[in-house]
N, C-alpha and C positions, 0 to 999 in steps of 0.2 A: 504494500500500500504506500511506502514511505516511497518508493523509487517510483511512482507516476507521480506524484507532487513536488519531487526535490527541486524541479526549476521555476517553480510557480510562483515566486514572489522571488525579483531580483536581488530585495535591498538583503534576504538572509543572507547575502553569499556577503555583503559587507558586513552588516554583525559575525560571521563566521570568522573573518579575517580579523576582525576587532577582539575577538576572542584568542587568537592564535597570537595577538601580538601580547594581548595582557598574561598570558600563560608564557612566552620568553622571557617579556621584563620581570614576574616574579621568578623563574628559574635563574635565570641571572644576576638578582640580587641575592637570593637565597645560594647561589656558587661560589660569590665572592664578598659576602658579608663578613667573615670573620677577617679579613685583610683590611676593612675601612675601618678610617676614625672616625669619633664619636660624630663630628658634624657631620661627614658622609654620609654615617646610618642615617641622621634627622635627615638631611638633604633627601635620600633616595625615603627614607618616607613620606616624606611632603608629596614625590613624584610621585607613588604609587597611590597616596592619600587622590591625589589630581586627578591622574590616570581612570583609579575607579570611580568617581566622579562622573568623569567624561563617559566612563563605559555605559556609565546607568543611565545616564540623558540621551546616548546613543540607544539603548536595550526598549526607553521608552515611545524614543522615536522610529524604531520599528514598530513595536506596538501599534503604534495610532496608528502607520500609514498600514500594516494590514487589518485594523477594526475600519479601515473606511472600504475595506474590498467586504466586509461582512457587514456592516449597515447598510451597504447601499451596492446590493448585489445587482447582477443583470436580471434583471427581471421580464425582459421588453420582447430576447429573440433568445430560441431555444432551438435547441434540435441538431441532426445529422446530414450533412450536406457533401453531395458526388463534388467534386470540380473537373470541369475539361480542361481549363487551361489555367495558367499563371505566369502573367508577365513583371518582370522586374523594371522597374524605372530609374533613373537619377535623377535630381534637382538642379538647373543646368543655370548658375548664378546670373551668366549672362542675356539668357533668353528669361528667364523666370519660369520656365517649365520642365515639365519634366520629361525625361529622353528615353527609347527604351534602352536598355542592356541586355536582357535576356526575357525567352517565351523558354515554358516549360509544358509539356502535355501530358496529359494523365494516361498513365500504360496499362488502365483496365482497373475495373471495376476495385475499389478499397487502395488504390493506389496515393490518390490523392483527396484529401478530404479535407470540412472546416466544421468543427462539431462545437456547437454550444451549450454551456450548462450554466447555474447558477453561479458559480464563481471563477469559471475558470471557460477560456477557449483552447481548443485543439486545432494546429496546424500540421497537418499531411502534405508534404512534397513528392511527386515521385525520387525526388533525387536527395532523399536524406530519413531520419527516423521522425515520427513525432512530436512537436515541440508545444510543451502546455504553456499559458500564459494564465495566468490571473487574467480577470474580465469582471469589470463593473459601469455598468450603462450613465453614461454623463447629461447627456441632453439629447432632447431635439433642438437640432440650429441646421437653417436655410432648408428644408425638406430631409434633411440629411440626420441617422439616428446616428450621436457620437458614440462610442465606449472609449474603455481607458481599459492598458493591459499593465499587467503587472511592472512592465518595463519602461512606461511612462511615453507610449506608444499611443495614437492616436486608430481608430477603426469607424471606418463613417458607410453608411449605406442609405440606400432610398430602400421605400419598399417597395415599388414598382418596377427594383430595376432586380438582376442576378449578378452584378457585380460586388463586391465586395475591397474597398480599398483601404488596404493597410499602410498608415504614414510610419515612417519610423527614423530614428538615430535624426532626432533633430541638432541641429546648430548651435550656436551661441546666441544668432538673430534670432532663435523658436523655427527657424524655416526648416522644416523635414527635407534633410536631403537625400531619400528615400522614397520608395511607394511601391507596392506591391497590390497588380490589381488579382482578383480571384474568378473566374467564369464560371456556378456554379448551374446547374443541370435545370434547378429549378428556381424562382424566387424565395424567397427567405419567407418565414412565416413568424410575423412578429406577432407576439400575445396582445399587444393592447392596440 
């Protein structure tokens, strides 16, 4: 169960790393405390005093930002979707649009797919394994139904239409310089 969820919420893999550093700086004080003097020890206490500090304000800010994927679940578009095609885009600074790169085609039936649940999407490529995101529904803006994936990823749809466009790896301007459209078999079937 633990390994379909492990990539589901990017920011764990920061708190993981924030764990791995606070478990060196205590093995390292703890290898070479009996060689410091007495201000050293207070010194590397204060650090560590700081450190865990810092960890809990970090441990909390995980927290919140995944209690906002479970308050404010997808609730809008549910369900199991074929894909025929997937083309990749750029963001092309100079034109202000986006270019293709690559068209990908689905090599038969389960090959390629975009499956929605309450808190989490599924992304099937044929040219890779399944990739889970977190998914909680943001608004309607312009005709367009926004979500938000765990990766701070934008996913916009109409409901009249079968594509599906995935913004992603935005900039420092917010401008996605990314996109990923989806050609799915049939329309989407949004709940509300």
């Amino acid at each position: 169960m633990f390994n379909e969820y492990e990539g589901l919420f990017n920011f764990v893999d920061t708190y993981i790393m924030e764990v791995k550093a606070e478990i060196d700086t205590h093995k390292d004080v703890e290898s070479n405390l009996w060689r410091k003097t007495v201000e050293e020890k207070e010194r590397l206490a204060q650090q560590l005093a700081d450190k865990s500090d810092n960890f809990k304000k970090h441990t909390n800010n995980v927290r919140n930002e995944i209690q906002k994927y479970i308050d404010n679940p997808n609730n809008v578009l549910q369900g199991y979707y074929e894909v025929q095609s997937i083309e990749d885009l750029v963001y092309n600074e100079n034109t202000g649009g986006y270019e293709h790169s690559k068209s990908l085609a689905s090599d038969g039936k389960g090959s390629t797919y975009l499956q929605f649940a309450k808190n989490k999407i599924v992304f099937k490529r044929p040219d890779g394994t399944p990739k889970i995101n977190a998914l909680k529904f943001d608004k309607l803006e312009n005709e367009y139904y926004k979500f938000e994936d765990g990766f701070g990823q934008s996913i916009l749809i109409t409901k009249d239409n079968v594509f599906l466009n995935y913004y992603h790896t935005p900039n420092s301007k917010g401008v996605f310089t990314k996109k990923t459209s989806y050609l799915v078999t049939s329309g989407f079937n949004f709940l509300k």
